[in-house]
Every structure is written in C-alpha cells, then in structure tokens.
C-alpha positions as protocol buffer text, in pm:
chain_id: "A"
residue {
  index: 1
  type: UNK
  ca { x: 32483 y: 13179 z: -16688 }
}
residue {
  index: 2
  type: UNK
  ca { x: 32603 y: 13458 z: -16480 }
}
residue {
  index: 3
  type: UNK
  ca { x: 32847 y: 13723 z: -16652 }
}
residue {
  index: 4
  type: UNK
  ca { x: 33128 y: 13548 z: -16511 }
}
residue {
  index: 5
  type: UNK
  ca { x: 33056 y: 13211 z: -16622 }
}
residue {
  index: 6
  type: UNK
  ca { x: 32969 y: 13367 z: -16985 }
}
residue {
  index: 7
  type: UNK
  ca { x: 33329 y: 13584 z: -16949 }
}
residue {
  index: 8
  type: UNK
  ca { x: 33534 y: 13277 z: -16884 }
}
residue {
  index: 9
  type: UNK
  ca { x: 33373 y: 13083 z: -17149 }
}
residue {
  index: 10
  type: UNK
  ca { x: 33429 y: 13321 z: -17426 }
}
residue {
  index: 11
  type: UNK
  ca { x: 33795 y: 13394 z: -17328 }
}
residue {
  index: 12
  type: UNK
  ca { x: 33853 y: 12979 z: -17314 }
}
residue {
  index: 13
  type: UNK
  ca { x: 33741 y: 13000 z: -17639 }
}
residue {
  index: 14
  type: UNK
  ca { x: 33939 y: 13289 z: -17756 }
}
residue {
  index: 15
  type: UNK
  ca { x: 34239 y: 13146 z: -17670 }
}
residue {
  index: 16
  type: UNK
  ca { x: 34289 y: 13325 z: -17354 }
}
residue {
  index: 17
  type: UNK
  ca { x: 34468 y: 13157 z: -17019 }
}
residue {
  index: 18
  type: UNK
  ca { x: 34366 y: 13215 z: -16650 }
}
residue {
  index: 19
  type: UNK
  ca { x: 34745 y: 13240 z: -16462 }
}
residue {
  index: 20
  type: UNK
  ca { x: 34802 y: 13247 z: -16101 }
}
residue {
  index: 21
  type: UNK
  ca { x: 35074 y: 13380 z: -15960 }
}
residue {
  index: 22
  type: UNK
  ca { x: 35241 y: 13456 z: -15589 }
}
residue {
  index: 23
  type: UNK
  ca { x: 35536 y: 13675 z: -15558 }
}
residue {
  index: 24
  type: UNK
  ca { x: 35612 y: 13911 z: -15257 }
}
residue {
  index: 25
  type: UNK
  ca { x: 35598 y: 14215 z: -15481 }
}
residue {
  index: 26
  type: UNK
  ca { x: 35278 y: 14181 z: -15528 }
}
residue {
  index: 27
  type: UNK
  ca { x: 35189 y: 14112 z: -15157 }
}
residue {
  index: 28
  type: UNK
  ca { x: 35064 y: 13720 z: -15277 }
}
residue {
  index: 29
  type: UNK
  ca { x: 34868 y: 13592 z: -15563 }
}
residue {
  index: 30
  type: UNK
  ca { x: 34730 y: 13726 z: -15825 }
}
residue {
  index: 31
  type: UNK
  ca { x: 34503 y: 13590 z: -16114 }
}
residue {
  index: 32
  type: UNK
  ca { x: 34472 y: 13716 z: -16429 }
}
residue {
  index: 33
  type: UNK
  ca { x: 34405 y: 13688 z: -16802 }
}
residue {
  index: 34
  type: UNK
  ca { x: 34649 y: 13616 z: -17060 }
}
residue {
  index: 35
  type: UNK
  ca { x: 34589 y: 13747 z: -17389 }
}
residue {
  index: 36
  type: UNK
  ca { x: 34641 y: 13458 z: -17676 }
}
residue {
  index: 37
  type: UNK
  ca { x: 34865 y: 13686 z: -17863 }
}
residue {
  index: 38
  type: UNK
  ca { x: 35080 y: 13703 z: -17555 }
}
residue {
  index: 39
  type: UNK
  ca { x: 35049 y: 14073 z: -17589 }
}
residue {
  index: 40
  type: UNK
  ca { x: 35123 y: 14169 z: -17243 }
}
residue {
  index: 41
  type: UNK
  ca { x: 34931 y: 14498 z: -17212 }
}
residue {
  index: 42
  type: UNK
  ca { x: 34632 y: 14308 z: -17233 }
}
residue {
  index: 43
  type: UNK
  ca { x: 34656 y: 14113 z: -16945 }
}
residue {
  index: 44
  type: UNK
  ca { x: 34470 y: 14172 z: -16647 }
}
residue {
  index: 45
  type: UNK
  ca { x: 34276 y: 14060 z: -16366 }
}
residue {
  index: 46
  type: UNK
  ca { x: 33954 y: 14135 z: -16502 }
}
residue {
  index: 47
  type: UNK
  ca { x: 33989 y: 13996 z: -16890 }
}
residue {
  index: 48
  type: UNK
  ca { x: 33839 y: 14142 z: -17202 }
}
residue {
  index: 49
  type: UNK
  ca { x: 33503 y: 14379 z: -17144 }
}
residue {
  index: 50
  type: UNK
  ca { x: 33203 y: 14131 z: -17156 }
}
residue {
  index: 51
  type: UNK
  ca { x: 32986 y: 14435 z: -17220 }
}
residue {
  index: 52
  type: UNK
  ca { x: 33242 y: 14557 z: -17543 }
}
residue {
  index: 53
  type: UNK
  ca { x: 33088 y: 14545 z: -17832 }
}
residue {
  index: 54
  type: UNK
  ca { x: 33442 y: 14571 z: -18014 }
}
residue {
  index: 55
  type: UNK
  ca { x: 33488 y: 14264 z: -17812 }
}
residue {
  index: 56
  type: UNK
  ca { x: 33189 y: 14124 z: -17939 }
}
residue {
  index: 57
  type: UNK
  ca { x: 33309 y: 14185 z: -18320 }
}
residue {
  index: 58
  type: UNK
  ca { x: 33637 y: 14004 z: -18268 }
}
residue {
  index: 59
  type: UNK
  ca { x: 33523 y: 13664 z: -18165 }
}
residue {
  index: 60
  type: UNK
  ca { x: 33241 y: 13737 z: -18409 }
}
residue {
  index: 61
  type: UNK
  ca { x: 33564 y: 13721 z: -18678 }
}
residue {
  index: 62
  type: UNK
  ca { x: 33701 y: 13401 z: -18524 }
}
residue {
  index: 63
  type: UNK
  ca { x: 33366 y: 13193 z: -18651 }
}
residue {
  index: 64
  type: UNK
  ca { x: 33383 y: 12960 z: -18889 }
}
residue {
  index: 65
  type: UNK
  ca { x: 33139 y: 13021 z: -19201 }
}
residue {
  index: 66
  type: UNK
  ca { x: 32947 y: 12715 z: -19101 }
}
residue {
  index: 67
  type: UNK
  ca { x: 32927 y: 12860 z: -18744 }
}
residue {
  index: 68
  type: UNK
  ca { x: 32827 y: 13270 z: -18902 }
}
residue {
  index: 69
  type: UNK
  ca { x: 32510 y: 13093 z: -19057 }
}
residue {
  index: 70
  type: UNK
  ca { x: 32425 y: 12900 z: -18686 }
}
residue {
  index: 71
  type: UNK
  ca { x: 32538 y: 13249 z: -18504 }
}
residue {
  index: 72
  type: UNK
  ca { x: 32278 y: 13483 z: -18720 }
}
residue {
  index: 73
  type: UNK
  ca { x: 32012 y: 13254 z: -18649 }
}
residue {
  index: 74
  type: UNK
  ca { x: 32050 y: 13231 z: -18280 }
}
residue {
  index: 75
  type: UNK
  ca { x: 32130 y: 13621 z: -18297 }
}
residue {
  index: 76
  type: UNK
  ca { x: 31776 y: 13629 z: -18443 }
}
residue {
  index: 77
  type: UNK
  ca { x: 31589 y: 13414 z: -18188 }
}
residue {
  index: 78
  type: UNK
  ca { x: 31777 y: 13567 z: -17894 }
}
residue {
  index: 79
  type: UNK
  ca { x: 31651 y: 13908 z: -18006 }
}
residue {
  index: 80
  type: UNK
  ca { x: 31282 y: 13807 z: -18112 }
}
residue {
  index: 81
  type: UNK
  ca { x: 31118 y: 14158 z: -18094 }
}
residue {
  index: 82
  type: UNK
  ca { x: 30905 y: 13987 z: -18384 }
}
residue {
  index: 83
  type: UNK
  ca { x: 31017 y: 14301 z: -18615 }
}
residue {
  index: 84
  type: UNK
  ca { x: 31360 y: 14243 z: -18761 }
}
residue {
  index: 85
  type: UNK
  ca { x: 31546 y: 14027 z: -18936 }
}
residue {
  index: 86
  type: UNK
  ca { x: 31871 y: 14164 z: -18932 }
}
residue {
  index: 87
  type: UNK
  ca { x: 31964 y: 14197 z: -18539 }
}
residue {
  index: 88
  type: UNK
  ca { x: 32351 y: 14250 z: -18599 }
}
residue {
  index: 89
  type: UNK
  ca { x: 32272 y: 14599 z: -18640 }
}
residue {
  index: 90
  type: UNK
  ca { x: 32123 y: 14663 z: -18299 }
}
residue {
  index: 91
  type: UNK
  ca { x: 32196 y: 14358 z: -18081 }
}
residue {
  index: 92
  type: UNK
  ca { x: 32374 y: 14436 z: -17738 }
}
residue {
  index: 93
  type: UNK
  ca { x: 32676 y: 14275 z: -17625 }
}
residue {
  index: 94
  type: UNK
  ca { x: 32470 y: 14082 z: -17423 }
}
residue {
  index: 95
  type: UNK
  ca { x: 32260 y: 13960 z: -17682 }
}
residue {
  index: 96
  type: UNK
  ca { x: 32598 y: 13874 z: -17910 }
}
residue {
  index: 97
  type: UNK
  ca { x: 32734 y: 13663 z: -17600 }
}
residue {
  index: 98
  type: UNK
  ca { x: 32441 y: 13465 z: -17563 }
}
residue {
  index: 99
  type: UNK
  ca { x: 32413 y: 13415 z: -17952 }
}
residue {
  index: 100
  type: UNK
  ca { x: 32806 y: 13322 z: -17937 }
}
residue {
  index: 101
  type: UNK
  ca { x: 32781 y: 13112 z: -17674 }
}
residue {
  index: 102
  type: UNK
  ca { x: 32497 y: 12873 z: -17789 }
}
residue {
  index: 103
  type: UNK
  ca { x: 32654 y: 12883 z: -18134 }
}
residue {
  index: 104
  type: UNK
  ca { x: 33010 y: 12734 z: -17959 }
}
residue {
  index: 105
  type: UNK
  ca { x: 32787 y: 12511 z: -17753 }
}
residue {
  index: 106
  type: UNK
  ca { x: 32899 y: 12633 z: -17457 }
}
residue {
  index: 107
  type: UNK
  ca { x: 32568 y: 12784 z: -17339 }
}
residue {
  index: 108
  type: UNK
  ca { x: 32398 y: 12684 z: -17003 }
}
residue {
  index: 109
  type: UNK
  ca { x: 32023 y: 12773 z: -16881 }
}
C-alpha cells in the first residue's frame, strides 16, 4: 500500500471526511480532511501525520479489546527481528500502521 492509500484508510477509519470545495477565494477547489470532532484547526489538506507516532497512539486507543489482542500480535510479526516480544516499545509509525491496518482488515499487499 503506498502511504497514501495507508493515510486514507486510517483516517476512514478514524472517523475523518475527505471535503471538496470551490469558492473564488480560494482561487478553485480545495480538498481536505475533516477532523471527526469537527474541530476545525485540524483540518487540512494533508490529514493527520502518517509518520506521528502520537497519531499512532490515538487510533491505537480507538481498538476494541478483542482487536488490542489481534493488533499486538500482528505488531509482533510485522516487527520479527526474532528478539522481542514486546514491539510497542520500539515499533515505528510505520510498523504501527501496518499492524493497524491488517488488524481493521483494511490491509492490501
């Protein structure tokens, strides 16, 4: 999945809206992200940092219990250094979206 794919995946899930809009101030249209909490500051054209890892540790928080358990172990076998056990203490952002994602089943290879 390219970073963009994995981006608008994870903000679908969130709760976050893609908008278009076209207005003469803004010399056309314009695309952004809505934050869910319709806190406006948050908007923007880009979205949330996929690279964040306080990002990361939000959607992390909206898991459901059942979903932790699944999320650790695909944390685990997307890290396999063959060492730890515990890779929420080191894994990148891009390890955490890949774990997310196949844990939400919205993964593709």
């Amino acid at each position: 999945m390219t970073d963009q794919d994995q981006q608008a995946a994870l903000c679908e899930w969130a709760g976050w809206t893609r908008r278009t809009i076209t207005h003469e101030a803004i010399g056309g249209t314009k695309t952004y992200w809505c934050d869910p909490d319709r806190n406006r500051e948050n908007d923007s054209e880009e979205g949330p940092s996929i690279e964040s890892l306080d990002w990361m540790h939000e959607l992390e928080g909206k898991l459901s219990e059942e979903q932790r358990t699944a999320y650790h172990f695909n944390l685990v076998s997307v890290c396999d250094d063959g060492v730890s056990h515990w890779p929420t203490w080191y894994a990148t952002a891009a390890q955490r979206r890949e774990a997310l994602l196949r844990t939400i089943g919205k993964w593709k290879d």
